[in-house]
DOVOTOR-928681 format. One record per residue (C-alpha): x, y, z. Coordinates in steps of 0.5 Angstrom, whole numbers, padded with zeros to 4 digits, always signed. Example, Ala and Ser with C-alpha at 12.3 -4.5 7.8 and 13.67 -1.06 7.14 Angstrom:
BEGIN
+0025-0009+0016
+0027-0002+0014
! end
This chain:
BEGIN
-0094+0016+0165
-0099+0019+0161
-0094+0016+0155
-0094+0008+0158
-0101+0008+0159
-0103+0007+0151
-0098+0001+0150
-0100-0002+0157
-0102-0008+0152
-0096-0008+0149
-0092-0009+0155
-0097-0015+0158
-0095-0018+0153
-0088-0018+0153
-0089-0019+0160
-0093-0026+0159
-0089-0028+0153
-0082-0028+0157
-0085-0031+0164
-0086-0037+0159
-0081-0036+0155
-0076-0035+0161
-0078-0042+0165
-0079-0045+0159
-0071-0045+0157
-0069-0046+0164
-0074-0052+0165
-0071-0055+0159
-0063-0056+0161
-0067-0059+0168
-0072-0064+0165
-0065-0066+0160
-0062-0068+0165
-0067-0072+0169
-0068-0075+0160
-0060-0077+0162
-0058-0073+0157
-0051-0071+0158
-0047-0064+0157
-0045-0063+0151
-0053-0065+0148
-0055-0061+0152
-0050-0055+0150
-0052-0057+0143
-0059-0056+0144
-0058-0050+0147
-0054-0048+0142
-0060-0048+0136
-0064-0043+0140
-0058-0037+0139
-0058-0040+0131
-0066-0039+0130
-0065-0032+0134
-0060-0031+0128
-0065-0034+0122
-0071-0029+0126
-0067-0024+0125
-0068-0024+0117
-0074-0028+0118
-0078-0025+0122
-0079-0018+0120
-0081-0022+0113
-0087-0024+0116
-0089-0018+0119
-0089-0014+0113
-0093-0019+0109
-0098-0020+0115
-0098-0015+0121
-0096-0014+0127
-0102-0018+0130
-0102-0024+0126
-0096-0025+0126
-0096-0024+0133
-0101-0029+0134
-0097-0033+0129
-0090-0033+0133
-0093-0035+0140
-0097-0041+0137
-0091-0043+0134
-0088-0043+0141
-0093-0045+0144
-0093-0051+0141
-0085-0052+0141
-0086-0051+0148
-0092-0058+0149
-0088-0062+0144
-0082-0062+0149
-0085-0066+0154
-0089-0071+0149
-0083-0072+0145
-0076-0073+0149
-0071-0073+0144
-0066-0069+0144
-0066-0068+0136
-0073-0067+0136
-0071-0061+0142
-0066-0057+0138
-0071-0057+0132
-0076-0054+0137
-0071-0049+0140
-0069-0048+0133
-0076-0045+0132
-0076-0042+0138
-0071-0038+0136
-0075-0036+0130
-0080-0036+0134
-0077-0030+0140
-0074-0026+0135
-0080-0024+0130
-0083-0023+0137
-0078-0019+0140
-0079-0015+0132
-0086-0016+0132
-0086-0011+0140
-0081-0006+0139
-0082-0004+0132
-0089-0002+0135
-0086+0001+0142
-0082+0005+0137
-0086+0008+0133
-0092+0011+0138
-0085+0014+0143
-0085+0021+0143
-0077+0023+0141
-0078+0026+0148
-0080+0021+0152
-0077+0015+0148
-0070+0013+0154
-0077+0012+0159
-0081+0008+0155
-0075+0004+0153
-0073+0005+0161
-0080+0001+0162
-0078-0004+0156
-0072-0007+0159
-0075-0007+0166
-0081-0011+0164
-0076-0015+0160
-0072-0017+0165
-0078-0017+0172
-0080-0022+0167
-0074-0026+0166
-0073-0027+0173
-0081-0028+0176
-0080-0035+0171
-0075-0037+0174
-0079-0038+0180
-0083-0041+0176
-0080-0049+0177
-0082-0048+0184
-0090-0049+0182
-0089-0056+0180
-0084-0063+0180
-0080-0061+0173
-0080-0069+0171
-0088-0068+0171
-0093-0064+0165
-0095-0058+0169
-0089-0053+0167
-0089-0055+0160
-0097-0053+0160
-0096-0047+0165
-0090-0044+0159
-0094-0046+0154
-0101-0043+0157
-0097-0036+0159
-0094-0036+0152
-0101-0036+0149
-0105-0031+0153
-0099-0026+0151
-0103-0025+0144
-0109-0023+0149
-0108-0016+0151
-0104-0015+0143
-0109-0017+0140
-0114-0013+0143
-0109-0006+0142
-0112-0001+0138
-0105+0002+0137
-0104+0003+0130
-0100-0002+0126
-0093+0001+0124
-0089-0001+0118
-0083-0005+0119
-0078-0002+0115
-0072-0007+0112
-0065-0006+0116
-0058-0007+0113
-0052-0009+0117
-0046-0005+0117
-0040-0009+0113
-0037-0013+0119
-0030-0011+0116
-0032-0004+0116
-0036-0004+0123
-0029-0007+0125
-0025-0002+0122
-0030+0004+0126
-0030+0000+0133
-0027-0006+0133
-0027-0006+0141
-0035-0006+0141
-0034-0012+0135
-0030-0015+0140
-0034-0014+0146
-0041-0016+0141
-0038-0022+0139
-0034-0025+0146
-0041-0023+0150
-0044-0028+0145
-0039-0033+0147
-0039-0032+0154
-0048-0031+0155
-0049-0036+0150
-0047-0041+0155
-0049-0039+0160
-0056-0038+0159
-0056-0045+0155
-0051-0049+0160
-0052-0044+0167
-0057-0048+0170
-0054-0055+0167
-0048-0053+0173
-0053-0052+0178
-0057-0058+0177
-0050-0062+0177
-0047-0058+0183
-0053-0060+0187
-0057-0054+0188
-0063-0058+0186
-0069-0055+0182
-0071-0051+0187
-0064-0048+0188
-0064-0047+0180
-0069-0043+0180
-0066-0038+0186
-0060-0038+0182
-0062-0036+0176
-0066-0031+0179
-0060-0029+0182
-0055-0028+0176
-0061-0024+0172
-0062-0019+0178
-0054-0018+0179
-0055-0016+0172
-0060-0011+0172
-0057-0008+0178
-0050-0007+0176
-0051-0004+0169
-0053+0003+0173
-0047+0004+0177
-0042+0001+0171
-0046+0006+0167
-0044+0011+0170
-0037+0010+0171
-0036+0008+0164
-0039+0015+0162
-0034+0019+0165
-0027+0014+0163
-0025+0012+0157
-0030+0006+0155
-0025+0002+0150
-0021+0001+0158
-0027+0001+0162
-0029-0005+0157
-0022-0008+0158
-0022-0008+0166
-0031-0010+0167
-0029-0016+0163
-0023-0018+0167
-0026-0017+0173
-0032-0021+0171
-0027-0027+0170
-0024-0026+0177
-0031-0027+0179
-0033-0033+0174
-0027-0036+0179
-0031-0034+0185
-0036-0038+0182
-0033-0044+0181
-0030-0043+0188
-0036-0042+0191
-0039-0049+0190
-0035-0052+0194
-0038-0048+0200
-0046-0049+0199
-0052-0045+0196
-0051-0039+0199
-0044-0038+0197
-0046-0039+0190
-0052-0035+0189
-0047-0029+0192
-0042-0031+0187
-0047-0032+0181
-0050-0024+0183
-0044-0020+0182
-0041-0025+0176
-0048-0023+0173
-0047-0016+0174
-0041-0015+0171
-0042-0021+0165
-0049-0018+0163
-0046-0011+0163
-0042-0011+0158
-0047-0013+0151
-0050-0006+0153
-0043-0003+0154
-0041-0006+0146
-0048-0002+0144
-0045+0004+0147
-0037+0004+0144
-0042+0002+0138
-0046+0009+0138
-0039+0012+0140
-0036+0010+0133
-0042+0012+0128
-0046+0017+0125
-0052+0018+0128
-0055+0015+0121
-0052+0008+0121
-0052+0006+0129
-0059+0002+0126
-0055-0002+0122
-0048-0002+0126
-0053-0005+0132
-0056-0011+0126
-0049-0013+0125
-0046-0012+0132
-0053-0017+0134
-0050-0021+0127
-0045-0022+0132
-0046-0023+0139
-0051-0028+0135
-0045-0032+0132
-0042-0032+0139
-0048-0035+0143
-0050-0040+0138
-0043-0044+0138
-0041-0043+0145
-0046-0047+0148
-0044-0053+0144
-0037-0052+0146
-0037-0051+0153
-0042-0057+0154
-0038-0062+0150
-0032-0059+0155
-0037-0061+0161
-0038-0068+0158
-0031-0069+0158
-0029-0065+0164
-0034-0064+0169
-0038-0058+0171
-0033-0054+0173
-0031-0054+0166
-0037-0048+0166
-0033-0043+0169
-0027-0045+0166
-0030-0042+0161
-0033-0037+0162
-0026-0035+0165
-0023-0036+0159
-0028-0032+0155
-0027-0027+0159
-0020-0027+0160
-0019-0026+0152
-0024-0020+0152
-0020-0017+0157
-0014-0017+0154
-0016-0016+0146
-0020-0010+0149
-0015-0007+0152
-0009-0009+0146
-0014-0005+0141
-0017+0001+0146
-0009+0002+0146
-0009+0003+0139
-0016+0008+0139
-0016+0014+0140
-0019+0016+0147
-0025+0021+0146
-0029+0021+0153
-0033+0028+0152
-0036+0026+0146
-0038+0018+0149
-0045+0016+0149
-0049+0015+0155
-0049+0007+0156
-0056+0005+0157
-0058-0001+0160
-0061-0006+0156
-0061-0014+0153
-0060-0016+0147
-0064-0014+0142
-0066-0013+0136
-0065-0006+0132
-0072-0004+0131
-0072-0002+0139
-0065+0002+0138
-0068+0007+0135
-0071+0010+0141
-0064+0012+0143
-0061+0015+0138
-0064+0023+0140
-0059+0022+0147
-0053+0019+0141
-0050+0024+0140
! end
């Protein structure tokens, strides 16, 4: 405890920057579609948020090294917030996947921006703790927005100005830090060819887990608005989905420390299409049904970026695991930045239902190139990394877990 209290400031932030964030990206597929924009608009506009998130990544630690941590905070979240107003005043789907284009750009320089500051100030011995409260900040946080679109009619002004508004004050309790500013040191990916030939398992997972993740956070509440939740039933879905994530990546964890992760990778993916099934399933059958549906297959899908990290870390030295986890995000980023587009012009011109057929068929293809190419790789469970659950982040963060890697 005595390590959190100093970053408290750091972790507000974070925690007001993703209430925002967070109701910002699950209002706007409901808001597009009281525009009348279709499926595959809004899978597109979905799909420029992961394209600015992969632009960041570059980005964003340029800005850092050339005006601060703090300005370039205080720079991101006015970008955002700005981003955030302008959706309303300006309803153009154009207009809308430049904004979440800037968004993207936005998040990522902020995601930088927070975990290189956590990282540095962690003490080796308590680095898995505070990456621990990290993560369960990051995620309370994601599911409290949700709950968010109860507060006011989506068609209205009032929850474009409440995310703007919690966007804003995170830069309060960061601004006012007395933390030392670190140095954001430059990250060089692993040669993708040579990150494929070390783990190509965890290459396949990074990437599939992007095509499946990405449609869902940009399309997942365009399904349950069209399947006839309502906002209100949105809000529970998403909820839901997030919470299965966060409280199934414990127990799968520990079964994959103890089996070999390149099969455990193979059956997590193939259970989780059995369950994209149940879902469409289930939305025949009310919201209860669904929401039932949409928690399990959360906690098996949101697995297994993190389940990737750890093939990743099992494969590599200890010096390159900051760079294989840039080109394993280079990746998973690829996946979720196409993805969207692709399931919702599959939605526009199959229905909803076409959202879990893909989801499904991502699935599926994981499990099947994952267990081809375990098959081909050497089983080596004793020396396996711990899996720790986490998002997908940025390499900075991924330092904290290098004194459990090896």
């Amino acid at each position: 405890m005595t390590q959190i209290l100093p970053l408290t400031a750091l972790l507000l932030g974070v925690a007001l920057l993703l209430l925002g964030s967070g109701l910002l990206g699950t209002l706007l597929a409901v808001r597009g579609g009281i525009e009348g924009f279709d499926s595959q608009t809004l899978g597109s506009i979905g799909a420029m948020y992961f394209v600015g998130f992969l632009a960041g990544t570059y980005l964003g630690p340029m800005m850092i090294r050339r005006v601060g941590h703090v300005r370039a905070f205080a720079f991101f979240t006015a970008a955002i917030a700005c981003a955030a107003l302008l959706h309303e005043l300006v309803a153009n789907p154009w207009v809308w996947g430049l904004l979440r284009l800037i968004t993207g750009m936005g998040m990522v320089g902020l995601y930088t921006t927070i975990e290189s500051w956590l990282n540095s100030h962690a003490a080796p011995a308590q680095r898995s703790r505070i990456f621990a409260t990290y993560m369960a900040v990051n995620l309370g946080s994601l599911a409290l927005a949700q709950q968010l679109l109860h507060w006011s009619d989506p068609a209205g002004h009032v929850l474009f100005a409440l995310a703007a508004l919690s966007i804003c004050a995170a830069v309060m309790p960061v601004a006012a830090t007395r933390l030392a500013q670190p140095v954001v040191e430059e990250v060089h990916g692993i040669a993708l060819r040579t990150l494929f030939q070390r783990a190509p398992v965890a290459c396949a997972a990074g990437l599939l887990s992007g095509f499946a993740q990405g449609a869902f956070w940009g399309l997942a509440p365009v399904w349950a608005d069209t399947s006839g939740l309502g906002h209100n039933g949105v809000a529970w879905f998403m909820t839901v989905a997030i919470i299965g994530g966060a409280a199934f990546q414990w127990p799968i964890g520990f079964v994959t420390n103890h089996l070999d992760r390149g099969h455990v990778i193979s059956i997590i993916a193939l259970i989780a299409a059995v369950l994209a099934g149940g879902l469409l399933l289930a939305s025949a059958h009310g919201l209860g049904w669904i929401l039932l549906a949409v928690f399990v297959y959360g906690g098996f899908a949101f697995a297994m970026y993190p389940l990737a990290v750890a093939r990743m870390m099992d494969r590599l030295e200890k010096p390159e695991i900051i760079a294989g986890c840039a080109s394993l995000l280079l990746l998973h980023g690829v996946g979720a930045s196409i993805s969207p587009f692709l399931a919702g012009t599959l939605m526009h011109h199959f229905g909803p239902s076409a959202l879990p057929a893909w989801f499904i068929a991502t699935q599926c293809l994981l499990a099947g190139t994952a267990w081809w190419l375990s098959a081909r790789a050497p089983a080596d469970v004793e020396h396996q990394t711990p899996m720790t659950p986490m998002m997908r982040t940025t390499p900075a963060v991924i330092e904290m877990l290098e004194p459990e890697a090896h």
